[in-house]
mmCIF entry with sequence, helices, sheets and N, C-alpha, C, O atoms, coordinates in Angstrom:
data_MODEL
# 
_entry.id   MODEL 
# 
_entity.id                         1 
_entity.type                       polymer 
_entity.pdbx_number_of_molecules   1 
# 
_entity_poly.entity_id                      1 
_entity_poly.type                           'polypeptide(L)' 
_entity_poly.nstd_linkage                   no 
_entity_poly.nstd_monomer                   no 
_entity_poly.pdbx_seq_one_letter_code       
;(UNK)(UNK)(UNK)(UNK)(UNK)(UNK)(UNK)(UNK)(UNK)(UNK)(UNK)(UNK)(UNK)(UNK)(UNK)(UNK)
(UNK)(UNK)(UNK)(UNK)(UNK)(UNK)(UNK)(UNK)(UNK)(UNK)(UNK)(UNK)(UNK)(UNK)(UNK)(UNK)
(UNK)(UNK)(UNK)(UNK)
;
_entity_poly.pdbx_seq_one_letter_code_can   XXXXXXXXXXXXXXXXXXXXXXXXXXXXXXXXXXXX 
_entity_poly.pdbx_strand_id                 A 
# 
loop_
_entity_poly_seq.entity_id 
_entity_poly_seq.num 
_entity_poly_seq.mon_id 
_entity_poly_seq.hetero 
1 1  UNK n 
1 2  UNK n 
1 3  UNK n 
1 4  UNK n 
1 5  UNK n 
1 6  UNK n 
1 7  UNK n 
1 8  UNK n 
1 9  UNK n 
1 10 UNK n 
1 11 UNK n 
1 12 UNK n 
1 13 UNK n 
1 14 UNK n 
1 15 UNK n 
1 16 UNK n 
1 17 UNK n 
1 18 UNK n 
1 19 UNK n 
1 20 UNK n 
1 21 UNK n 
1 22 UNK n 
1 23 UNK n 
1 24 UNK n 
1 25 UNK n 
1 26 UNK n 
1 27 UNK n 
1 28 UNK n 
1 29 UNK n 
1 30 UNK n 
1 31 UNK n 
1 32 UNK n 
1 33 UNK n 
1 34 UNK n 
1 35 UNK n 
1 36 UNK n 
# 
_struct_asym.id          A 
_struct_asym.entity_id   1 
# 
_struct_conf.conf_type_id            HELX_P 
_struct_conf.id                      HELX_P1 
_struct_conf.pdbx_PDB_helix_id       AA1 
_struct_conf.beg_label_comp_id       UNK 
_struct_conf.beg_label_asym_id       A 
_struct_conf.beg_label_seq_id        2 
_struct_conf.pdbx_beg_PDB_ins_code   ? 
_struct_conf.end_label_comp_id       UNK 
_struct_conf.end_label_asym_id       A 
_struct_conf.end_label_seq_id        35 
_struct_conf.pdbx_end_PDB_ins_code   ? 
_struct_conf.beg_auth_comp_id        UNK 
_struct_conf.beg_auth_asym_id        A 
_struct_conf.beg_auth_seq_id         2 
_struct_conf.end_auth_comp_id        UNK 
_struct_conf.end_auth_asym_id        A 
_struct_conf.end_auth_seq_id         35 
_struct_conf.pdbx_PDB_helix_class    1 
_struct_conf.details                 ? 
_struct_conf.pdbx_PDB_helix_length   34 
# 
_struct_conf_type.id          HELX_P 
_struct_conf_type.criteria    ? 
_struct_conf_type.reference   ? 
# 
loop_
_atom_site.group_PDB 
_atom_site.id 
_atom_site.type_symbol 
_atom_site.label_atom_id 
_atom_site.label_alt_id 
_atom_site.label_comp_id 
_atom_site.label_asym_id 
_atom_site.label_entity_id 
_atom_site.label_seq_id 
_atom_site.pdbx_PDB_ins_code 
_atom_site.Cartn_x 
_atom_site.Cartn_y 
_atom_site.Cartn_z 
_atom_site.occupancy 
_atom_site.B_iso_or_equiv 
_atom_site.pdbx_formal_charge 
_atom_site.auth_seq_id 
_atom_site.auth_comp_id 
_atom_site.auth_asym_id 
_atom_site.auth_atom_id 
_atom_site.pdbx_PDB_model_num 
ATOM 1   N N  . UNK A 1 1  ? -66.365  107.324 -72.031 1.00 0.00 ? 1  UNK A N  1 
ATOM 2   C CA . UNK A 1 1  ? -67.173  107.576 -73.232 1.00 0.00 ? 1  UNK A CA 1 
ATOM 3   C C  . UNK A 1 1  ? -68.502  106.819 -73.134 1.00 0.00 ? 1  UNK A C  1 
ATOM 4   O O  . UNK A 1 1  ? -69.618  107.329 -73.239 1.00 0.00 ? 1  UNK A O  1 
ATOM 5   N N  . UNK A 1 2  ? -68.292  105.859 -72.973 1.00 0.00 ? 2  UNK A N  1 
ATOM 6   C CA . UNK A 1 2  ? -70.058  104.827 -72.742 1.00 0.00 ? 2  UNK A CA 1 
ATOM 7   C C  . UNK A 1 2  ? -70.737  105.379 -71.567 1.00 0.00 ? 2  UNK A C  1 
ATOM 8   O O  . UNK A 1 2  ? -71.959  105.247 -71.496 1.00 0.00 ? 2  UNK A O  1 
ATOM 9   N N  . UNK A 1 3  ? -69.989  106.083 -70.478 1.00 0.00 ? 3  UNK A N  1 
ATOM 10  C CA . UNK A 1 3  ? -71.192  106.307 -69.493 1.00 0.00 ? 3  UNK A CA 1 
ATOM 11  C C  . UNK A 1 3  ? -71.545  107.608 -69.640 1.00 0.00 ? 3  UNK A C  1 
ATOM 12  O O  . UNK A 1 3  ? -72.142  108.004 -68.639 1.00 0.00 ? 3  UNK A O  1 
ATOM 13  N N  . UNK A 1 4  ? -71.351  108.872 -70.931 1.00 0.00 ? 4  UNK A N  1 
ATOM 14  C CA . UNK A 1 4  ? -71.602  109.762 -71.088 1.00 0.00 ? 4  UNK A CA 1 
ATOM 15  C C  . UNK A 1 4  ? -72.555  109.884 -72.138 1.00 0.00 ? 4  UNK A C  1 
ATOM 16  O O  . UNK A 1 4  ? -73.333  110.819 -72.327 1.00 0.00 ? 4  UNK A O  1 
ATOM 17  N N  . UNK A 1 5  ? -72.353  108.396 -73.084 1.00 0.00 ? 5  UNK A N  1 
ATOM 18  C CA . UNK A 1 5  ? -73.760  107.678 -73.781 1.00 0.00 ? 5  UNK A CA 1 
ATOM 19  C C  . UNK A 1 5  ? -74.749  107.062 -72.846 1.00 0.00 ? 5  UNK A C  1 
ATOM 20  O O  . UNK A 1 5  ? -75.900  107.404 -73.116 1.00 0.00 ? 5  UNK A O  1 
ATOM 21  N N  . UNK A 1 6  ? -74.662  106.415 -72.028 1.00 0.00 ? 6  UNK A N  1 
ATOM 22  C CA . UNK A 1 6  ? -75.510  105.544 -71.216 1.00 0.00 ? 6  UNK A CA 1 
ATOM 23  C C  . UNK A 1 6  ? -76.122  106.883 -70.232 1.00 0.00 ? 6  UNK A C  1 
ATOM 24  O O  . UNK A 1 6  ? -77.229  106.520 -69.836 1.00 0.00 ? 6  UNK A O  1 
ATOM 25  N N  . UNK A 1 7  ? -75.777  108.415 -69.650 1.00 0.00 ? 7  UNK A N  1 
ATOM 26  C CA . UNK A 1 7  ? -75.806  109.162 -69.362 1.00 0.00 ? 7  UNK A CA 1 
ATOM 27  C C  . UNK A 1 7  ? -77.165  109.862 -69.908 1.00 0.00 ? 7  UNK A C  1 
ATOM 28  O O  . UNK A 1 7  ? -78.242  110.075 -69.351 1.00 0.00 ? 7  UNK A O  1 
ATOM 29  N N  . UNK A 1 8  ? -76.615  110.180 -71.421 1.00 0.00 ? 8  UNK A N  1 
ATOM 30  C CA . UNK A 1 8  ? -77.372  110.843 -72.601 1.00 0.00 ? 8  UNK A CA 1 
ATOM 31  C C  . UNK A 1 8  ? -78.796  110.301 -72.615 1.00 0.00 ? 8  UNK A C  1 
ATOM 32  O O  . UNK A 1 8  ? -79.774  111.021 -72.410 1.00 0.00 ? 8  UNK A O  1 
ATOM 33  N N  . UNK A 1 9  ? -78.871  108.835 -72.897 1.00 0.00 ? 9  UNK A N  1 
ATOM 34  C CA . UNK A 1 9  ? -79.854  107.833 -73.323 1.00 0.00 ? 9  UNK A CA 1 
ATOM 35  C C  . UNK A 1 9  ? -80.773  107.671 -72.245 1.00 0.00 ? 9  UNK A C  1 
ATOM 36  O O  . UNK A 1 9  ? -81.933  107.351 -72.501 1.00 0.00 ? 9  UNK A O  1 
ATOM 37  N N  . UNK A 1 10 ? -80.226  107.937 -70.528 1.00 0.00 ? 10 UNK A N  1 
ATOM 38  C CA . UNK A 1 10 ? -80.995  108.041 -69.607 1.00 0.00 ? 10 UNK A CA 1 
ATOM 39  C C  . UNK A 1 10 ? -82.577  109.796 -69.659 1.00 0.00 ? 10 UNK A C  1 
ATOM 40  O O  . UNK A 1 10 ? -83.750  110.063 -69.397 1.00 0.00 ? 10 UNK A O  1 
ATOM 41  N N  . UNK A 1 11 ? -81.331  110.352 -70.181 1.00 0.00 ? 11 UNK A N  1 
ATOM 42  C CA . UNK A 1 11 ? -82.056  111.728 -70.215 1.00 0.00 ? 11 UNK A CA 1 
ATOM 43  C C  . UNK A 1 11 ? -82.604  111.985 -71.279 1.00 0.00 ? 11 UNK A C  1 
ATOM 44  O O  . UNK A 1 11 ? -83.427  112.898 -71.210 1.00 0.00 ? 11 UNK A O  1 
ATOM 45  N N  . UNK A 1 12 ? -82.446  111.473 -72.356 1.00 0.00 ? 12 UNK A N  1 
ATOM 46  C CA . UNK A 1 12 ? -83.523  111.695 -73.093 1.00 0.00 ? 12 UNK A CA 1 
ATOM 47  C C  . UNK A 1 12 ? -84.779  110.525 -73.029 1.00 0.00 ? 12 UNK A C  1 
ATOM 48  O O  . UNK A 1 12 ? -85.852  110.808 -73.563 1.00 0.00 ? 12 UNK A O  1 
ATOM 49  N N  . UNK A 1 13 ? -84.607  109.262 -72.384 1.00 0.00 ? 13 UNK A N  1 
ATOM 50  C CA . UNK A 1 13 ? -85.717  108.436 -72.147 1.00 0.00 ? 13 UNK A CA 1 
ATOM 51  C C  . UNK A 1 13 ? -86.723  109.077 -71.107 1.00 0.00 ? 13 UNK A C  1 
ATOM 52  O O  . UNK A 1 13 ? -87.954  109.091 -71.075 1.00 0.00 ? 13 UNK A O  1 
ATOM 53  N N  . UNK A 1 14 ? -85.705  109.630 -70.222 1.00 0.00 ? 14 UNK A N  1 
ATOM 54  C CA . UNK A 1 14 ? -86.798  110.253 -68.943 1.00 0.00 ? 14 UNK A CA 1 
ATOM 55  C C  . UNK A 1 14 ? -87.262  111.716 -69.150 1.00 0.00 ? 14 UNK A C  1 
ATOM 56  O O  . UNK A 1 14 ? -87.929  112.356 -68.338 1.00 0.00 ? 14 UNK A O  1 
ATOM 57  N N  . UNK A 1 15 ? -86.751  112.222 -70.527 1.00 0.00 ? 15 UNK A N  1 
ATOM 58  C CA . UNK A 1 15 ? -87.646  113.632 -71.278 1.00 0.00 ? 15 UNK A CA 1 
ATOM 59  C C  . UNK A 1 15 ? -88.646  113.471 -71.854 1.00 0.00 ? 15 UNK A C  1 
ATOM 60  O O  . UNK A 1 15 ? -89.656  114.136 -71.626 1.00 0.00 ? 15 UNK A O  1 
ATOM 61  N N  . UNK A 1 16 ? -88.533  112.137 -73.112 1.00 0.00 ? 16 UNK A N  1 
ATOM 62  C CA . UNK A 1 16 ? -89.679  111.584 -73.659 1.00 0.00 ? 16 UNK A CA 1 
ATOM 63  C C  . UNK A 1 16 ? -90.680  111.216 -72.647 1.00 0.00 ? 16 UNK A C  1 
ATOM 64  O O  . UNK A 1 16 ? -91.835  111.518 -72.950 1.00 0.00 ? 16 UNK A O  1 
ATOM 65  N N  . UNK A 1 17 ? -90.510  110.644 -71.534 1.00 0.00 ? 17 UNK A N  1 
ATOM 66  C CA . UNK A 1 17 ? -91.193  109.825 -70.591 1.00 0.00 ? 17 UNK A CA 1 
ATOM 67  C C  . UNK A 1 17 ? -91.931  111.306 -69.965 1.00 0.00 ? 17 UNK A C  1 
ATOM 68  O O  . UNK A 1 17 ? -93.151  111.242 -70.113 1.00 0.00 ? 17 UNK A O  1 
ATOM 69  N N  . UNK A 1 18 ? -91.725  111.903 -69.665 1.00 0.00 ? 18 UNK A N  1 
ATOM 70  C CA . UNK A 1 18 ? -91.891  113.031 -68.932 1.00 0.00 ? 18 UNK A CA 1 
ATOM 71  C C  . UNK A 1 18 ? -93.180  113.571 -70.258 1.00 0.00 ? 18 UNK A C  1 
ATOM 72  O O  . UNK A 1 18 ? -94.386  113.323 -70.265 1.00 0.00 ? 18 UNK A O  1 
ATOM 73  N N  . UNK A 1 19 ? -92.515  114.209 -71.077 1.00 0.00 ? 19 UNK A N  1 
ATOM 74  C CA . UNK A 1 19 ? -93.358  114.253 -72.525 1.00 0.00 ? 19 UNK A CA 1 
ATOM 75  C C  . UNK A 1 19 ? -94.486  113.673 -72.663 1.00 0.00 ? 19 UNK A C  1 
ATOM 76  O O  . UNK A 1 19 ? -95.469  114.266 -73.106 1.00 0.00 ? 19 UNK A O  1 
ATOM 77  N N  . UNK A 1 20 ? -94.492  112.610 -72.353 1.00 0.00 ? 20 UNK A N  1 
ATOM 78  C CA . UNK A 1 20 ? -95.369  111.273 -72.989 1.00 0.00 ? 20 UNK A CA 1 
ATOM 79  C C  . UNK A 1 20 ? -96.426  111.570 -72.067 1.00 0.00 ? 20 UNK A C  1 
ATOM 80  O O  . UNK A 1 20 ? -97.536  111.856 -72.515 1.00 0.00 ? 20 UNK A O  1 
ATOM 81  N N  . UNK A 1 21 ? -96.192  111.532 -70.708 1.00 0.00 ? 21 UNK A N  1 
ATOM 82  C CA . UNK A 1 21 ? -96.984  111.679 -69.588 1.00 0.00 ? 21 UNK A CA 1 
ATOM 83  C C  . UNK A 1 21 ? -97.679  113.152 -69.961 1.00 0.00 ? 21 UNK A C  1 
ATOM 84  O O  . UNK A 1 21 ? -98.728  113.110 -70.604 1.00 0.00 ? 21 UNK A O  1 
ATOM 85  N N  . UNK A 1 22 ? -97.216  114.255 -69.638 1.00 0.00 ? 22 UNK A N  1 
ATOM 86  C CA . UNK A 1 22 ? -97.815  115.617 -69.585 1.00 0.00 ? 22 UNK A CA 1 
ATOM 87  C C  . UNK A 1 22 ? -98.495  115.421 -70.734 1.00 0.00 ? 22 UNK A C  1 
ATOM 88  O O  . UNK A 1 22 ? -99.711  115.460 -70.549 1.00 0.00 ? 22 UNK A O  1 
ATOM 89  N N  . UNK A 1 23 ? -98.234  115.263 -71.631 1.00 0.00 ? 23 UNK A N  1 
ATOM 90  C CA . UNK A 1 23 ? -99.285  115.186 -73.273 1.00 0.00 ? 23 UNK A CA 1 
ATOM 91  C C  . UNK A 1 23 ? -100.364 114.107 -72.892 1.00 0.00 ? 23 UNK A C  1 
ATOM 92  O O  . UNK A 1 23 ? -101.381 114.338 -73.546 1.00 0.00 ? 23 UNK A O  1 
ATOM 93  N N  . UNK A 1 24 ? -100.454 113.458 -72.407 1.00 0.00 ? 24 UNK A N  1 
ATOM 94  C CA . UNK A 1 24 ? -101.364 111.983 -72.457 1.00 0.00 ? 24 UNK A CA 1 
ATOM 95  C C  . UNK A 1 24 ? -102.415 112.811 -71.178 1.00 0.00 ? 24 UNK A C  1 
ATOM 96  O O  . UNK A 1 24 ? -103.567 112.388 -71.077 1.00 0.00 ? 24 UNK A O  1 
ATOM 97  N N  . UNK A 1 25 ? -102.028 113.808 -70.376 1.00 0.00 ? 25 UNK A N  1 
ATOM 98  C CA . UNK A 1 25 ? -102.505 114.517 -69.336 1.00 0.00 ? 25 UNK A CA 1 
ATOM 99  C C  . UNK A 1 25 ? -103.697 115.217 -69.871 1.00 0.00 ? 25 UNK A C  1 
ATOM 100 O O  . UNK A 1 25 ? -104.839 114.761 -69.817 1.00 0.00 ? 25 UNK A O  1 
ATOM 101 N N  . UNK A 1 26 ? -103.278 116.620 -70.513 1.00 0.00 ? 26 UNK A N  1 
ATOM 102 C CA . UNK A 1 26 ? -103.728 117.041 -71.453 1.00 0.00 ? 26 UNK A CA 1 
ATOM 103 C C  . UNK A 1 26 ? -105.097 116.670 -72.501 1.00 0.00 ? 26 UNK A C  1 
ATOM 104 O O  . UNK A 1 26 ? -106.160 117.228 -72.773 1.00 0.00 ? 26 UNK A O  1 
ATOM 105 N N  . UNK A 1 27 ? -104.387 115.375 -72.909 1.00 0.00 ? 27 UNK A N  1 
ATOM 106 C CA . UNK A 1 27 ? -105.521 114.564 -73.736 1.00 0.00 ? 27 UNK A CA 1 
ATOM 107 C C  . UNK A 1 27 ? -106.442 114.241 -73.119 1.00 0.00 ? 27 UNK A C  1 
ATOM 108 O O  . UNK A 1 27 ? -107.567 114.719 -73.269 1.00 0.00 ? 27 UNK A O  1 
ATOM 109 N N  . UNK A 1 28 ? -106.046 113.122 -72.083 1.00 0.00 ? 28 UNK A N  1 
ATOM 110 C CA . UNK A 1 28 ? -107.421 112.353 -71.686 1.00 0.00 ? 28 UNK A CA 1 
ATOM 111 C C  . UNK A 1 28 ? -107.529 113.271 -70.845 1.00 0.00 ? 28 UNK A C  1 
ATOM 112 O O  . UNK A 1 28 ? -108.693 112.912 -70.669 1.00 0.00 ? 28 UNK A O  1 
ATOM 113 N N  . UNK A 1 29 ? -107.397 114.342 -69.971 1.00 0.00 ? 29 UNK A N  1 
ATOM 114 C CA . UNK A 1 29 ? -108.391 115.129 -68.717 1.00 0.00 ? 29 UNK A CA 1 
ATOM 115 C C  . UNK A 1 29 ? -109.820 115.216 -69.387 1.00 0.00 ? 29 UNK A C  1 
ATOM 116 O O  . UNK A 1 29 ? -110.800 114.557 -69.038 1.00 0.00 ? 29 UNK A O  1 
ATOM 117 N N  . UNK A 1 30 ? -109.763 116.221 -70.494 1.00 0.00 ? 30 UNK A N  1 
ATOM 118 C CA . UNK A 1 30 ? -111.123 116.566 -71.155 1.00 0.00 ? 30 UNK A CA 1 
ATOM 119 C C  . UNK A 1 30 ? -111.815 115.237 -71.238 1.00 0.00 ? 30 UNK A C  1 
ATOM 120 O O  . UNK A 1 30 ? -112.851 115.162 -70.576 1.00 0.00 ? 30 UNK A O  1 
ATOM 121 N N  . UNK A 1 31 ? -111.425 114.083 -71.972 1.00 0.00 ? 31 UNK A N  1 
ATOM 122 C CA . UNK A 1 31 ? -111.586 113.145 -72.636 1.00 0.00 ? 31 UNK A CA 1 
ATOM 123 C C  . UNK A 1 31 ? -112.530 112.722 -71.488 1.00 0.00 ? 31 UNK A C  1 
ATOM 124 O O  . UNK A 1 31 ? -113.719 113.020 -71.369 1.00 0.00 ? 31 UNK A O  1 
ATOM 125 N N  . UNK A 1 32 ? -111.882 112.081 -70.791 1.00 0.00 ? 32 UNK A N  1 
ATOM 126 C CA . UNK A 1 32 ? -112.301 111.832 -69.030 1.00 0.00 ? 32 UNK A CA 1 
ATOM 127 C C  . UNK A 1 32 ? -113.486 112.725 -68.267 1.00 0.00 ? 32 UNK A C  1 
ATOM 128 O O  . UNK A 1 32 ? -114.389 112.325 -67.532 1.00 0.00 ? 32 UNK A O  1 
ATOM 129 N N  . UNK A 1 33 ? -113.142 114.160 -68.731 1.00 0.00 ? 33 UNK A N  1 
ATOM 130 C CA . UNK A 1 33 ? -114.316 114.790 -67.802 1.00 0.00 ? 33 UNK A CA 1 
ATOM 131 C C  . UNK A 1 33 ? -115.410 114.574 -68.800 1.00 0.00 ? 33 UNK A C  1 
ATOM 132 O O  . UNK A 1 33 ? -116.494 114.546 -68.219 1.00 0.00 ? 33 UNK A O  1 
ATOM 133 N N  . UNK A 1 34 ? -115.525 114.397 -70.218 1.00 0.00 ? 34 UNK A N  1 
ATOM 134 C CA . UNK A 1 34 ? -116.773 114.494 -70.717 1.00 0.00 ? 34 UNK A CA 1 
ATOM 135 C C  . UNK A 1 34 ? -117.487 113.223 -70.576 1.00 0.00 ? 34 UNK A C  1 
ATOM 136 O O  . UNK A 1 34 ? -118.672 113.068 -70.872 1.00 0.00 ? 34 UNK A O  1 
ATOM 137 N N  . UNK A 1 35 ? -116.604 112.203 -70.048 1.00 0.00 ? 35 UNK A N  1 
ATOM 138 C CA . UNK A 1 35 ? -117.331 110.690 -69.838 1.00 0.00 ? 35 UNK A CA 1 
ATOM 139 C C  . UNK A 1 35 ? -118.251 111.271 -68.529 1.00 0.00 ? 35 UNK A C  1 
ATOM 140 O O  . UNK A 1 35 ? -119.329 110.816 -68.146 1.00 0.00 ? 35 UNK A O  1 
ATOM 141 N N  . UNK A 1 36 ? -117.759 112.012 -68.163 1.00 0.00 ? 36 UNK A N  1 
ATOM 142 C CA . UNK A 1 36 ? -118.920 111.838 -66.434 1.00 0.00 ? 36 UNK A CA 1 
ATOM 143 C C  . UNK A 1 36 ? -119.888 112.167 -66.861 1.00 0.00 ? 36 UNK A C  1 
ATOM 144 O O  . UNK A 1 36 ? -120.891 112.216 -66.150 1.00 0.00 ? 36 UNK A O  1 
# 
């Protein structure tokens, strides 16, 4: 039972994480190209 929680908690940290990244991508590219 705990390693099917400890399982769970892996995959949704590394979805958010995944999430977090591609969105933050998104944001600053433009953000970034209009500084040049």
């Amino acid at each position: 039972m705990q390693i099917t929680i400890a399982i769970k908690g892996a995959l949704s940290s590394v979805t958010v994480h995944s999430f977090a990244s591609l969105w933050w991508q998104v944001v600053a590219t433009p953000f970034l190209n209009a500084e040049k």
